[in-house]
C-alpha positions in Angstrom: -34.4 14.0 5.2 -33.3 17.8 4.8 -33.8 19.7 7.7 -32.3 23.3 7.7 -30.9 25.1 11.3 -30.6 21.6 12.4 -27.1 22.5 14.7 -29.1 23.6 17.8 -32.4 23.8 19.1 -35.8 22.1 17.9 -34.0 21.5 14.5 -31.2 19.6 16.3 -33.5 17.8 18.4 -35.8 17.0 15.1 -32.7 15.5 13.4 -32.0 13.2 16.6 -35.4 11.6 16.5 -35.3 11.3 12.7 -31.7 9.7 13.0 -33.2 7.4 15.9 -36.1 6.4 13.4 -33.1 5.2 10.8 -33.3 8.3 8.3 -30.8 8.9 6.3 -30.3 12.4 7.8 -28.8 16.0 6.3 -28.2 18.9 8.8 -28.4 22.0 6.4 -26.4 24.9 8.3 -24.5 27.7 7.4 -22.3 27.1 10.9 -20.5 23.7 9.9 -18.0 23.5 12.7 -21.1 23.6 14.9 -23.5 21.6 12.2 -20.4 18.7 12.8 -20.1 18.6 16.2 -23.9 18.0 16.5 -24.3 15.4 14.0 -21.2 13.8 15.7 -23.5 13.7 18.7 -26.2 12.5 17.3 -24.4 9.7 15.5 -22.9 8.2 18.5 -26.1 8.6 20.6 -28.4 6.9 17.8 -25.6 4.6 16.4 -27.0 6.1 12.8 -23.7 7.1 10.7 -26.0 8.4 7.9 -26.2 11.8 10.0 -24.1 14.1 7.5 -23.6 17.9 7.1 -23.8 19.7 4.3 -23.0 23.8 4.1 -26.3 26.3 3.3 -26.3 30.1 4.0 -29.7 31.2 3.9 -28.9 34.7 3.7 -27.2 33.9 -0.2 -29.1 32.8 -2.4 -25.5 31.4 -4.1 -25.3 29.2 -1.2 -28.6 27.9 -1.7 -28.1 27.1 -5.3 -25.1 25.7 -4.6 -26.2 23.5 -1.8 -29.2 21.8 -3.8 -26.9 21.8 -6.9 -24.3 19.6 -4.8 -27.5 17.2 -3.0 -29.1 16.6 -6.0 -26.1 15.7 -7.8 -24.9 13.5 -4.4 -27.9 12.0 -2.8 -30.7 10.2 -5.2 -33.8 10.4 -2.4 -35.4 13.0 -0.8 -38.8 12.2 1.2 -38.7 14.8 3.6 -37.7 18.8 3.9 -37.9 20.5 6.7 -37.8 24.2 6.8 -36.3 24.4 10.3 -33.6 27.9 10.3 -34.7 31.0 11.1 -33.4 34.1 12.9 -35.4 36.5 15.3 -35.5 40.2 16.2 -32.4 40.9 14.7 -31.3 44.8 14.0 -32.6 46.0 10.4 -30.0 44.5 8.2 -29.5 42.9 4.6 -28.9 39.2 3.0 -26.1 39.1 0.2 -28.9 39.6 -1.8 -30.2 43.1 -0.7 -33.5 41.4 1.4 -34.3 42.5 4.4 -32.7 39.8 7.2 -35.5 38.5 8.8 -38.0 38.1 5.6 -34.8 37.0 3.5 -33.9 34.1 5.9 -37.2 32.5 7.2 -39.3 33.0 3.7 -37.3 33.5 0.9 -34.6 31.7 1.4 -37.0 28.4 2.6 -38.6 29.8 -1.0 -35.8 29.3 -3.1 -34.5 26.1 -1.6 -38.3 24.4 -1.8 -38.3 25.2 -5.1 -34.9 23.9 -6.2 -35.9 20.6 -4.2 -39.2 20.2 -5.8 -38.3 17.8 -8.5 -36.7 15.5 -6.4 -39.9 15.7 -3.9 -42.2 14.6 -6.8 -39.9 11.7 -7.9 -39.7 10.5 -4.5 -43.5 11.1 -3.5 -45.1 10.6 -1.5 -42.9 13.3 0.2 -43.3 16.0 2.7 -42.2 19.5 2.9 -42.6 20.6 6.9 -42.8 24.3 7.3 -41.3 26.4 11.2 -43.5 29.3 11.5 -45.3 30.2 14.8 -48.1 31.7 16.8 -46.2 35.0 16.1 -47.7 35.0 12.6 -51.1 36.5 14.6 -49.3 39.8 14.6 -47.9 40.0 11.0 -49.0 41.2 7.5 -47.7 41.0 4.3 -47.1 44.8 3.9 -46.7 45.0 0.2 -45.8 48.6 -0.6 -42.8 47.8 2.1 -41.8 44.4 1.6 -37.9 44.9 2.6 -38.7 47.5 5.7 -37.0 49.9 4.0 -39.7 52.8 5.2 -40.5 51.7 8.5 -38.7 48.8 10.3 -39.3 47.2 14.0 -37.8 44.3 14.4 -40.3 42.6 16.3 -43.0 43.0 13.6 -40.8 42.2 10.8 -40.7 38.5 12.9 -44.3 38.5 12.7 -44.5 39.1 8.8 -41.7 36.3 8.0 -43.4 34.1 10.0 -46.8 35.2 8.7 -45.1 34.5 4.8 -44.4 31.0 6.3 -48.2 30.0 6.6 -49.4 31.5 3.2 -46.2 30.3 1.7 -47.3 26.7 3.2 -51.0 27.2 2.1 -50.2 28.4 -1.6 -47.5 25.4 -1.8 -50.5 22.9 -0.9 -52.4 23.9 -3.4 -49.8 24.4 -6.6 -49.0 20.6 -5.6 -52.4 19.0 -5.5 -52.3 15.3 -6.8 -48.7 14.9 -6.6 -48.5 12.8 -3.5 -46.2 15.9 -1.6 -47.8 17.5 1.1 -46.7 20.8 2.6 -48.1 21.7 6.2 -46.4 24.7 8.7 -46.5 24.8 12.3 -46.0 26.4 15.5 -43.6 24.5 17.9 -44.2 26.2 20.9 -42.5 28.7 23.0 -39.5 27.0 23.2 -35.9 28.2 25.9 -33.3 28.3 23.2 -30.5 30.9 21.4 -33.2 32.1 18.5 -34.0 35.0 21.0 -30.4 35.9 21.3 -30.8 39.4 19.4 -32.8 41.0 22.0 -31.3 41.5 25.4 -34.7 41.9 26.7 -36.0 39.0 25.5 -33.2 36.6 26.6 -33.5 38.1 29.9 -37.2 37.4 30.1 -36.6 33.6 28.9 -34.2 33.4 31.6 -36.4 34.1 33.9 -39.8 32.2 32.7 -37.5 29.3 31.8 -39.4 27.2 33.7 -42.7 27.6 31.9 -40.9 27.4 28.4 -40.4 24.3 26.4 -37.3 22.2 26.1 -35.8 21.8 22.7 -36.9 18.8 22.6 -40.6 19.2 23.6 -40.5 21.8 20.7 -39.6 19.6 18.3 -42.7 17.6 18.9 -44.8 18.7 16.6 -41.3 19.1 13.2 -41.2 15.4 14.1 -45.2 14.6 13.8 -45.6 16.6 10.9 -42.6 14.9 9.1 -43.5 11.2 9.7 -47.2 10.7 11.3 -49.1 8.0 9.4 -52.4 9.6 9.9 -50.9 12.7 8.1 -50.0 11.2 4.5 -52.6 13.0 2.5 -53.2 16.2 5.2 -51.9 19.4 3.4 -51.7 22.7 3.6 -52.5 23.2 7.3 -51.4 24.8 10.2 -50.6 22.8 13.6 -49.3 23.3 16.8 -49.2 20.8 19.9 -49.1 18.3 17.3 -52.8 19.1 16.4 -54.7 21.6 14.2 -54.5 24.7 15.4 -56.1 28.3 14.3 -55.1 30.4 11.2 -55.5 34.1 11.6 -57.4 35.5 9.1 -54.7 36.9 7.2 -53.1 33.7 7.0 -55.8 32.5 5.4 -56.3 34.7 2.5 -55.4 33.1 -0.4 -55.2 35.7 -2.9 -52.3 37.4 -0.7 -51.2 33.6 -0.3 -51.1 33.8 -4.5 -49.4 37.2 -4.6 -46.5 36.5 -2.1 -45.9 33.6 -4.2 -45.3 35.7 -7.4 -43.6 38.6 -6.0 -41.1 36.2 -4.3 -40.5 34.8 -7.9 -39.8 38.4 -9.0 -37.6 38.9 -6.1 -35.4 35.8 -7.0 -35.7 35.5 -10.8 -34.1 38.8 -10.5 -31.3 37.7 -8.9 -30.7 34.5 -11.3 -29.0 34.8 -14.7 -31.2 33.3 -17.9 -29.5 29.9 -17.5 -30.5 29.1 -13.7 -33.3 27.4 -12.4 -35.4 30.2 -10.6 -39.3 30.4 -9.4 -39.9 32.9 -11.7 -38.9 30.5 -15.2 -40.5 27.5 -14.6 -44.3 26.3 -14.7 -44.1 25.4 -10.9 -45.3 29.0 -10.0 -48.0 29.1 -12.4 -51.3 28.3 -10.9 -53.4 25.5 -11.5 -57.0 25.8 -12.7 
């Protein structure tokens, strides 16, 4: 199991319950002081040793090439990915890579590495690929003609179209990988009290407060942990839960020709970025859609 953001919060309380259940697990963080010092916990809580850490930046796409260039070259399985990391209502600012923070982090970075994974997936199928989004997504769009935020930027609306990417990302995903035993759902974990609000004084006050009616990290991981390993999920793909059910798409999230063109202008955003020789979206037959 890969699960990204994995040091604190529902990712680190995902990557307990998976260690618990005997997975071999990889914590996926850019923060690897912190990444060790929670898979040290986890390893002497579950007894599981095979709780390891391995470095991945999200906001540099270098990082994420070199991260699944050093797993696939170290590690032989991979059954499960989950798309954990994100960041929140963070001040307009750029990846390495010129993206805007919030899209560049919690799409195309999850993007890049899904595809650089795939491979692996299929070989190891049947596999899962788990996707974070969240009920936020209501409030997004996929504003094409602005992509990066670069005319108009609000940080709290720029959350809503990264997590909005998520779901059609998820949705498109499904169906590109139709009959090869990997399934890819996204989900909403809940309105979970941890530091992903930490960019907004406002907001961290207000969770402060209404603590009480908030999930715990664990409750949130909940439904990460359902998606990854229910039995009665092992063919279900391309669908959206939350509560560790079903739950409702908005409209836009279900639209699958936007679903088809996010997919090929992230290829052009990252084959852009890749030299002739690397592995990118943009040069292989896995973004080309089936018929």
């Amino acid at each position: 199991v890969i699960i990204t953001g994995a040091n604190t919060g529902i990712g680190k309380e995902t990557a307990r319950d998976l260690a618990r259940r005997g997975a071999r697990v990889i914590i996926a963080c850019r923060d690897t002081a912190k990444a060790e010092a929670a898979a040290s916990e986890i390893r002497a809580e579950t007894g599981n040793q095979e709780v390891i850490v391995k470095k991945l930046d999200l906001a540099d796409t270098k990082s994420i090439r070199e991260f699944a260039e050093r797993f696939l070259a170290e590690e032989k399985e991979l059954h499960i990915l989950i798309n954990n990391a994100g960041v929140m209502l963070c001040p307009y600012s750029k990846t390495a890579d010129g993206f805007e923070m919030q899209l560049g982090v919690n799409h195309l970075g999850h993007f890049l590495l899904t595809f650089l994974l795939l491979e692996r997936l299929k070989q190891c199928a049947p596999a899962r690929i788990v996707n974070v989004s969240s009920l936020a997504h209501h409030g997004g769009w996929i504003r094409f003609h602005d992509l990066q935020g670069e005319k108009c930027y609000n940080r709290g609306l720029a959350y809503c179209h990264s997590k909005l990417a998520n779901v059609l990302f998820t949705r498109e995903l499904a169906r590109r990988l139709q009959g090869t035993k990997v399934t890819a759902n996204a989900l909403h974990p809940g309105s979970v009290y941890s530091d992903l609000v930490r960019h907004s004084f406002v907001m961290t006050w207000l969770w402060k407060i209404f603590s009480f009616f908030l999930k715990t990290p664990c409750e949130g991981a909940q439904t990460s942990i359902y998606c990854a390993v229910a039995e009665e999920l092992e063919s279900v793909t391309g669908q959206y839960f939350s509560d560790c059910q079903p739950a409702y798409v908005s409209p836009r999230g279900r639209d699958d020709e936007t679903a088809k063109k996010l997919w090929s202008v992230s290829c052009e955003l990252l084959v852009s970025l890749a030299g002739p020789s690397k592995a990118s979206p943009g040069n292989s037959t896995a973004e080309r859609p089936q018929e």
